[in-house]
PASEBA-1860 file (N, C-alpha, C; in nm, 3 decimals):
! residues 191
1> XXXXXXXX> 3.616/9.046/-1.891/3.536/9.165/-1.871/3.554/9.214/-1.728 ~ 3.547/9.136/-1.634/3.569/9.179/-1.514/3.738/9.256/-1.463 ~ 3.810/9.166/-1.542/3.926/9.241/-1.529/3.953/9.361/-1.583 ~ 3.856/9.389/-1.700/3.813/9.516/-1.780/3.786/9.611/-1.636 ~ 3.690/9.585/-1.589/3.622/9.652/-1.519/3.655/9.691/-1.402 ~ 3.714/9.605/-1.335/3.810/9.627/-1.238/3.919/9.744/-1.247 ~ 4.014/9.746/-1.350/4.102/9.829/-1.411/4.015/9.946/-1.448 ~ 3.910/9.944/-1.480/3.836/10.076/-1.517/3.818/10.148/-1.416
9> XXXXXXXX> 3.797/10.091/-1.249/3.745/10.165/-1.146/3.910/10.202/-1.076 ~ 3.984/10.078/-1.105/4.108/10.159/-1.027/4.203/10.235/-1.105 ~ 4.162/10.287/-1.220/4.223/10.378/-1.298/4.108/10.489/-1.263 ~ 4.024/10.470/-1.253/3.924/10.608/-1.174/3.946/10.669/-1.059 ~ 4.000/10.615/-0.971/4.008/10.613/-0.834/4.124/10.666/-0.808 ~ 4.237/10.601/-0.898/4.367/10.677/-0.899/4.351/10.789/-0.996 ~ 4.327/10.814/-1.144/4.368/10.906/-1.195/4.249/10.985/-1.168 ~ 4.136/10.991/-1.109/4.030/11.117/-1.130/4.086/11.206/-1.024
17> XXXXXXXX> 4.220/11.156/-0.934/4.257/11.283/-0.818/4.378/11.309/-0.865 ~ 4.418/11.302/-1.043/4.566/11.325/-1.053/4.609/11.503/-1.026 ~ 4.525/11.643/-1.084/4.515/11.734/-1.020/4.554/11.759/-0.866 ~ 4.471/11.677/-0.812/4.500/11.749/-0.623/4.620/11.658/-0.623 ~ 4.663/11.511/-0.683/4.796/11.420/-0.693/4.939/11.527/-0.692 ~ 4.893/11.583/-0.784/5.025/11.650/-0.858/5.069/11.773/-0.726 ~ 4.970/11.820/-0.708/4.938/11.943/-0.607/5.024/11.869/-0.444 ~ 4.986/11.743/-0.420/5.006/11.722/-0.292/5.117/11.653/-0.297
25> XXXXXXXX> 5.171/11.578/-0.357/5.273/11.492/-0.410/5.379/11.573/-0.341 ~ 5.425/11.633/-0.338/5.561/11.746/-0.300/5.526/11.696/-0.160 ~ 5.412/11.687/-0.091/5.394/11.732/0.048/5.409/11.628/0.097 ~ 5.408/11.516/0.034/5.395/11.366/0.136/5.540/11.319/0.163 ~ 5.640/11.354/0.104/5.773/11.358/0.138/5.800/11.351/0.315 ~ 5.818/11.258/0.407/5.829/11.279/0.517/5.704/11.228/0.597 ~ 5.581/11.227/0.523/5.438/11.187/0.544/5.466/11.041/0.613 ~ 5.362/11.043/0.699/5.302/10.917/0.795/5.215/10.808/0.686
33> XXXXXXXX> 5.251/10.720/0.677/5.163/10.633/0.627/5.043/10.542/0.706 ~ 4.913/10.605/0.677/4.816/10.589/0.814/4.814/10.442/0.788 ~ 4.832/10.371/0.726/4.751/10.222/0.664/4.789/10.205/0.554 ~ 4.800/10.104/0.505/4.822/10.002/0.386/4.694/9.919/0.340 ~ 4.629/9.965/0.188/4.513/9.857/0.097/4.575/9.773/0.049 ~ 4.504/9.654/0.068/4.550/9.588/-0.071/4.479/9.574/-0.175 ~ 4.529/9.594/-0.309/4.462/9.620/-0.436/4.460/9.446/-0.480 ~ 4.349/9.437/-0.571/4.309/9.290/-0.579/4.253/9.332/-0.706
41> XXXXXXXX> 4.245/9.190/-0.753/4.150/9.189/-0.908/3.971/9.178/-0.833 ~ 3.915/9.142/-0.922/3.787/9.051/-0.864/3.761/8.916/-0.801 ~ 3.850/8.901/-0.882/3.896/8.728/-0.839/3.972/8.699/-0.712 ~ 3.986/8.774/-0.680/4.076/8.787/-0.521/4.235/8.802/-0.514 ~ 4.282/8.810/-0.669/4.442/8.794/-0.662/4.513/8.928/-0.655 ~ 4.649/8.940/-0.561/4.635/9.027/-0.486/4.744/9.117/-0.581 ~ 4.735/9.247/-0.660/4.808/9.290/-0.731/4.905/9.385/-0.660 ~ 4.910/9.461/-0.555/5.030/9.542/-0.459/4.919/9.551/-0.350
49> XXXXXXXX> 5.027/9.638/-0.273/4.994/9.718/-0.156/4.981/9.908/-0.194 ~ 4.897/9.953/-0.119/4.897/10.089/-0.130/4.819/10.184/-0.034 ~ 4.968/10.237/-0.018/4.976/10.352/0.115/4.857/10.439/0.100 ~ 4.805/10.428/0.247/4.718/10.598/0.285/4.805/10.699/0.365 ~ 4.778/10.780/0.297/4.804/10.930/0.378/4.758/11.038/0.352 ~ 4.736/11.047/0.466/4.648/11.165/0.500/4.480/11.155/0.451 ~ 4.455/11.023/0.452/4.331/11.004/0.407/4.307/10.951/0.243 ~ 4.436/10.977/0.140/4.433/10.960/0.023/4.532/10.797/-0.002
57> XXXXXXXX> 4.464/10.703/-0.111/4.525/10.596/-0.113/4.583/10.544/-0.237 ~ 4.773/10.582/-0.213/4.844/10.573/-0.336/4.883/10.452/-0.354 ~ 4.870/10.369/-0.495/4.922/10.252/-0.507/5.007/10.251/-0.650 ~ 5.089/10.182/-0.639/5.172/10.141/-0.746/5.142/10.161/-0.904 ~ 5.174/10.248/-0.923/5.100/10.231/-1.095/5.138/10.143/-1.204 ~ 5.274/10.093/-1.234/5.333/9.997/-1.280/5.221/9.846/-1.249 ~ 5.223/9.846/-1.128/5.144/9.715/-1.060/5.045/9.712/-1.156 ~ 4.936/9.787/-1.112/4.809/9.813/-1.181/4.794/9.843/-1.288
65> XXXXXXXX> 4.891/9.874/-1.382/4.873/9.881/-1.538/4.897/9.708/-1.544 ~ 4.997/9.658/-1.530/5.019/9.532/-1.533/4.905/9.444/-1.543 ~ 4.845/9.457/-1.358/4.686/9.389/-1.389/4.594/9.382/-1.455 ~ 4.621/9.549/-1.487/4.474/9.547/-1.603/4.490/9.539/-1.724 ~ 4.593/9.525/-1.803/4.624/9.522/-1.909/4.674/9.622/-1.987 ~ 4.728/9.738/-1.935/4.700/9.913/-1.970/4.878/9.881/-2.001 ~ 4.907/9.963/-2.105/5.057/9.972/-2.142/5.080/10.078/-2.050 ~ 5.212/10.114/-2.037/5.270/10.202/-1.929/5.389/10.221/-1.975
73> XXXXXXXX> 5.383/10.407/-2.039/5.558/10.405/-2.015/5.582/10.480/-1.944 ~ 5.733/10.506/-1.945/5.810/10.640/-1.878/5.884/10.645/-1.934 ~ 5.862/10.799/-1.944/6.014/10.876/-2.007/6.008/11.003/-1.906 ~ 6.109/11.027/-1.946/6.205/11.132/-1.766/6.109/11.122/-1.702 ~ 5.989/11.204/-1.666/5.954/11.233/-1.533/5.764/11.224/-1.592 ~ 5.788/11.140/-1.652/5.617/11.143/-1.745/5.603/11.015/-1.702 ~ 5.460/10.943/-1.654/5.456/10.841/-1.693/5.253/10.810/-1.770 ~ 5.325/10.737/-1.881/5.211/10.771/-1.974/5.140/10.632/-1.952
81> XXXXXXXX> 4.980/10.637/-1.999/4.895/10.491/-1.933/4.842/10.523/-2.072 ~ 4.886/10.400/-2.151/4.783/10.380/-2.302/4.651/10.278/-2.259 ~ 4.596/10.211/-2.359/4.531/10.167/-2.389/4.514/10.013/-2.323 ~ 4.355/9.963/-2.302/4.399/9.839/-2.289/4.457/9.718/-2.350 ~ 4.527/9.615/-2.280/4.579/9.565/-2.410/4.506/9.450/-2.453 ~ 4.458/9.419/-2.540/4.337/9.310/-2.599/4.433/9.122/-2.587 ~ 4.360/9.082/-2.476/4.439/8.966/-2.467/4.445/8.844/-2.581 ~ 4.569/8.818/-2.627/4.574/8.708/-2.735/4.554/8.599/-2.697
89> XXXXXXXX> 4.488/8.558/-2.575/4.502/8.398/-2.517/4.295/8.432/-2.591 ~ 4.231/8.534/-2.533/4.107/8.547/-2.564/4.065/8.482/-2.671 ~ 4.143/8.574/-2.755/4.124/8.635/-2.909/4.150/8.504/-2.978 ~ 4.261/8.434/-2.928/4.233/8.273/-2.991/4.170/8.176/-2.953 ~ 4.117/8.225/-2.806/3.989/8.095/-2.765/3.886/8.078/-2.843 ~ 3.852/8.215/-2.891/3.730/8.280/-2.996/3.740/8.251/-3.146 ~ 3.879/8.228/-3.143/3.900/8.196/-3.330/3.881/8.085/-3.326 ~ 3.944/7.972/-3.244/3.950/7.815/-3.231/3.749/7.793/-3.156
97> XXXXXXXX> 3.666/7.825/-3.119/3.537/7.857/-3.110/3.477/7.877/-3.221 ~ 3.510/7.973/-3.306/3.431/8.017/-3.394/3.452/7.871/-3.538 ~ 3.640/7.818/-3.580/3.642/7.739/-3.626/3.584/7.599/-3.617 ~ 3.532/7.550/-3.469/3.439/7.465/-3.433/3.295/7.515/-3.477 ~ 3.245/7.606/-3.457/3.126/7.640/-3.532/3.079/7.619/-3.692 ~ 3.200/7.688/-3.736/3.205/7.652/-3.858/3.210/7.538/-3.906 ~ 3.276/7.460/-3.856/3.294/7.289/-3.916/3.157/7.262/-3.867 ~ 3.080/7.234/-3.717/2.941/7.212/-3.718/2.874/7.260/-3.828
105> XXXXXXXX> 2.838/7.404/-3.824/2.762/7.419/-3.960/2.792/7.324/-4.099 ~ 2.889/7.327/-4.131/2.941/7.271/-4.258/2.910/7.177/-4.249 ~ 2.913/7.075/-4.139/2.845/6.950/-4.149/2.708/6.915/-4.103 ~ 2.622/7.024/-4.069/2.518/6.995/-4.052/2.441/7.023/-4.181 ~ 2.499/7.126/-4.260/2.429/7.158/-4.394/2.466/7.014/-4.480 ~ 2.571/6.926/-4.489/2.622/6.818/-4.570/2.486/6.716/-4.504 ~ 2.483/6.743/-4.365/2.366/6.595/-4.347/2.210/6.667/-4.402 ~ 2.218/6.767/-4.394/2.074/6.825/-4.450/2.057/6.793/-4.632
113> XXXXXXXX> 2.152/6.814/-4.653/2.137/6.753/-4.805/2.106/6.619/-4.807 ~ 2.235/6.536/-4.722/2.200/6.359/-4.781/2.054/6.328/-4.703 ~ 2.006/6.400/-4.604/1.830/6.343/-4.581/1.755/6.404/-4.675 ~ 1.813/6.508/-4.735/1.671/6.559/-4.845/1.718/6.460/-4.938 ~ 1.806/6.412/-5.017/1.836/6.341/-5.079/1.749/6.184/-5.032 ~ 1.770/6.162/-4.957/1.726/6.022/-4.915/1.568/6.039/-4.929 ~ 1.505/6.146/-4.823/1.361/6.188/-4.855/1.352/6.211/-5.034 ~ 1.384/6.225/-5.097/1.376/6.283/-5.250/1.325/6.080/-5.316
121> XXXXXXXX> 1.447/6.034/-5.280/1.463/5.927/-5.285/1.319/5.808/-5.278 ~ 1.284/5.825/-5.119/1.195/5.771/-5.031/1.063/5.815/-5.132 ~ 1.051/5.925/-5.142/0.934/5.966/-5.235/0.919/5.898/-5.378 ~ 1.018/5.861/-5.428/1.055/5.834/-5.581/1.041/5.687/-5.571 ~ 1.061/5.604/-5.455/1.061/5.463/-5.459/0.873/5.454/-5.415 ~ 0.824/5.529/-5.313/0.664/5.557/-5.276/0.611/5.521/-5.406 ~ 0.614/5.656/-5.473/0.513/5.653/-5.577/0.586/5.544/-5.661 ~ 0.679/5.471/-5.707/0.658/5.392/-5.778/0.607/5.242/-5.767
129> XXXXXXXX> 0.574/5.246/-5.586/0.573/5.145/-5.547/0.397/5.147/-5.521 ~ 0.363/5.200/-5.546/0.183/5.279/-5.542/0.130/5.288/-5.664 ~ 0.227/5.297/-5.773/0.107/5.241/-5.911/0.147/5.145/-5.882 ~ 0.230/5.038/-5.885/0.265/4.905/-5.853/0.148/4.812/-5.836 ~ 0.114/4.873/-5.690/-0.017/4.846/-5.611/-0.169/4.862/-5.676 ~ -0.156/5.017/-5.742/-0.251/5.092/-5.775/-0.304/4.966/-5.927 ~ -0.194/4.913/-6.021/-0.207/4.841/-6.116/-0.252/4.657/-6.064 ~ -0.209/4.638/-5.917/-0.227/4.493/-5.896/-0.341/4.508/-5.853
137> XXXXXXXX> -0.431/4.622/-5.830/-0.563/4.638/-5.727/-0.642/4.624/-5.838 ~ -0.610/4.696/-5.949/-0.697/4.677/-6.091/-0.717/4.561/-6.104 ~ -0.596/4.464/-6.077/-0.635/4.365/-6.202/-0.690/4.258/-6.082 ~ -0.712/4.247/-5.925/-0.788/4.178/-5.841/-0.707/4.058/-5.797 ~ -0.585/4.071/-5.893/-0.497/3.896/-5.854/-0.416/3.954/-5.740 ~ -0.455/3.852/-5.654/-0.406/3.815/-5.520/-0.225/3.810/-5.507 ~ -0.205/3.740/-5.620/-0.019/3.716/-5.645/0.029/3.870/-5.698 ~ -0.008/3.917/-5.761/0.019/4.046/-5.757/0.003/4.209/-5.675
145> XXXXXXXX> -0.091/4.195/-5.585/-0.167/4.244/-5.481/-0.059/4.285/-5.341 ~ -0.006/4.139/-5.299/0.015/4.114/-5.176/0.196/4.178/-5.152 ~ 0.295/4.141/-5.282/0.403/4.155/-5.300/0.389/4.307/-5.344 ~ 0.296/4.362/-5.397/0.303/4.563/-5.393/0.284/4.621/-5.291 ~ 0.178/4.580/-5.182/0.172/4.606/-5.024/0.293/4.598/-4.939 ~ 0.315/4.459/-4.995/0.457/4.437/-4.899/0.595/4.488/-4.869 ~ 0.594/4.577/-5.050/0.692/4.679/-5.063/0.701/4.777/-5.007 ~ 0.539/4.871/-5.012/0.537/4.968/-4.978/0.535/4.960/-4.803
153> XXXXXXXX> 0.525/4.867/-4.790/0.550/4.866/-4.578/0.704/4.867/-4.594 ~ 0.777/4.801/-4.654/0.907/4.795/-4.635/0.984/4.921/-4.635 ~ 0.912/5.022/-4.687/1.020/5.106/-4.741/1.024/5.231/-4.636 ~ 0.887/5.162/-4.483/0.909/5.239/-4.359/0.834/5.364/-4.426 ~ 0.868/5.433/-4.298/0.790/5.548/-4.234/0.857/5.708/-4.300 ~ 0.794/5.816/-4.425/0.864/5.895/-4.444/0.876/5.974/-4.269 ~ 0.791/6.001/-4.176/0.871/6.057/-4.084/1.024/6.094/-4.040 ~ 1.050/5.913/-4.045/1.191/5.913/-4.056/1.299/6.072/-4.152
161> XXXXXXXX> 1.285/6.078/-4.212/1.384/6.142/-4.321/1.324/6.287/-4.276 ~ 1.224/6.312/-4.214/1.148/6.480/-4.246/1.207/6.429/-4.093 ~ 1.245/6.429/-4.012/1.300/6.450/-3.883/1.440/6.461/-3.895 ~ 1.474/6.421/-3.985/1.612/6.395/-3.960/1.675/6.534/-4.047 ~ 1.599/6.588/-4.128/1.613/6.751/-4.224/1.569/6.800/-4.108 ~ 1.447/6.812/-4.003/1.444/6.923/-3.902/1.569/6.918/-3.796 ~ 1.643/6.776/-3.797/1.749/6.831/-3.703/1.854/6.864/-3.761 ~ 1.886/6.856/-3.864/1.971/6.910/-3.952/1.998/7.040/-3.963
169> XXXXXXXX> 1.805/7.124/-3.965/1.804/7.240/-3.999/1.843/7.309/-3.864 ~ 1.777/7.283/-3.761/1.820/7.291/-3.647/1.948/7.313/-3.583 ~ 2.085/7.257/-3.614/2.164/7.229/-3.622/2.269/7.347/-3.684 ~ 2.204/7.321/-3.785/2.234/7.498/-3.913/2.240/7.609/-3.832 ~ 2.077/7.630/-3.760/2.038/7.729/-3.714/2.091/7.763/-3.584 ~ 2.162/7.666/-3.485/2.253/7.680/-3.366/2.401/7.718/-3.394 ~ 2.414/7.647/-3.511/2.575/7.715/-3.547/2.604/7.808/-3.588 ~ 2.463/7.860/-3.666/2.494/8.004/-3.753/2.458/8.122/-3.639
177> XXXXXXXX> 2.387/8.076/-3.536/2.376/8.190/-3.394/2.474/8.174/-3.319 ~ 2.587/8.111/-3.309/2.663/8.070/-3.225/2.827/8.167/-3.323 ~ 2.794/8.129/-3.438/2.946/8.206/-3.547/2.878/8.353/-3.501 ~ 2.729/8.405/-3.542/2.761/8.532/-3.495/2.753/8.600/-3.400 ~ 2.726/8.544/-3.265/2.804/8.586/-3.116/2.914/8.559/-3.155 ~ 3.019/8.464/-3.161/3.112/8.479/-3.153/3.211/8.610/-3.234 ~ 3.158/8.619/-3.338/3.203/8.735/-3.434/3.162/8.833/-3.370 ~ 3.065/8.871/-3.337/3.050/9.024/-3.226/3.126/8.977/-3.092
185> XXXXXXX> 3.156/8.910/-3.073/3.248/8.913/-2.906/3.403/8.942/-3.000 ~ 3.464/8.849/-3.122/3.540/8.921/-3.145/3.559/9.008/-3.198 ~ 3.499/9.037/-3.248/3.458/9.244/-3.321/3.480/9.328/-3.114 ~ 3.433/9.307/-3.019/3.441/9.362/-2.893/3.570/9.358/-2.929 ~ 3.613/9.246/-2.893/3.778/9.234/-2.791/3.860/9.317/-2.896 ~ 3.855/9.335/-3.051/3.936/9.382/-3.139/3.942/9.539/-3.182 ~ 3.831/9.595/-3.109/3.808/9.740/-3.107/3.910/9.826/-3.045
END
């Protein structure tokens, strides 16, 4: 973006004086060059040099299409500045991004099933392990009593399983915000 932006101001700077350009151009033939800019990205890297004269500061246009990404042709005595050009190093950081997203999701929805499954489970062994109890409490015998209790401690804490579906869901819900930034950043770069 910055290199976007950069290229946006020095394509302003140069082409918003192409009028008085065209007009004075004839005249600098022979012209003093008061000083030399140097044109830079944002980043500090240094893309040409470019002459002042007479107060106005011409730089390389080839250079600066280059930097910014802008196609550039010439034919005889034209030189034409298309479009920017949408970088493919981007555009596949974002696909290989977005394919990591996707596999997260995909596997966070696969562990959200096997804990509801397990919770489904956990519930189904509970209650059967609670008439168990519910039938040894009836009948007051001690030998039957102690081994239905003992089950139902064994079979732990449902917490367990309802935490493990909230990070699951959780999980879902970071990947599926994460695929669609990434899909609107590449919907940007592909415009």
């Amino acid at each position: 973006m910055k290199k976007f932006i950069s290229g946006f101001v020095i394509g302003a700077l140069l082409f918003g004086t192409i009028p008085v350009f065209a007009d004075t151009i004839n005249n600098l033939v022979g012209k003093k060059v008061d000083g030399v800019y140097t044109v830079q990205t944002s980043d500090g890297k240094k893309i040409a040099d470019a002459a002042v004269i007479n107060g106005s500061t011409y730089a390389p246009v080839r250079a600066v299409a280059e930097a910014t990404g802008t196609t550039l042709t010439v034919e005889g005595k034209v030189i034409t500045l298309g479009e920017t050009e949408v970088s493919t190093t981007n555009i596949n950081a974002l696909n290989d991004e977005l394919k990591m997203a996707n596999l997260r999701l995909t596997t966070a929805q696969k562990q959200l099933t096997k804990s509801q499954e397990k919770l489904a489970k956990f519930d189904e062994n509970y209650a059967k392990y609670q008439k168990k109890l519910d039938i040894a409490m009836d009948s007051g015998n001690p030998d039957f009593i102690n081994p239905a209790k003992k089950a139902l401690e064994d079979l732990g804490d449902r917490s367990k399983y309802e935490n493990e579906i909230k990070e699951a869901e959780e999980s879902i819900t970071t990947a599926t915000n994460d695929i669609k930034q990434i899909e609107s950043q590449l919907s940007e770069l592909q415009k």
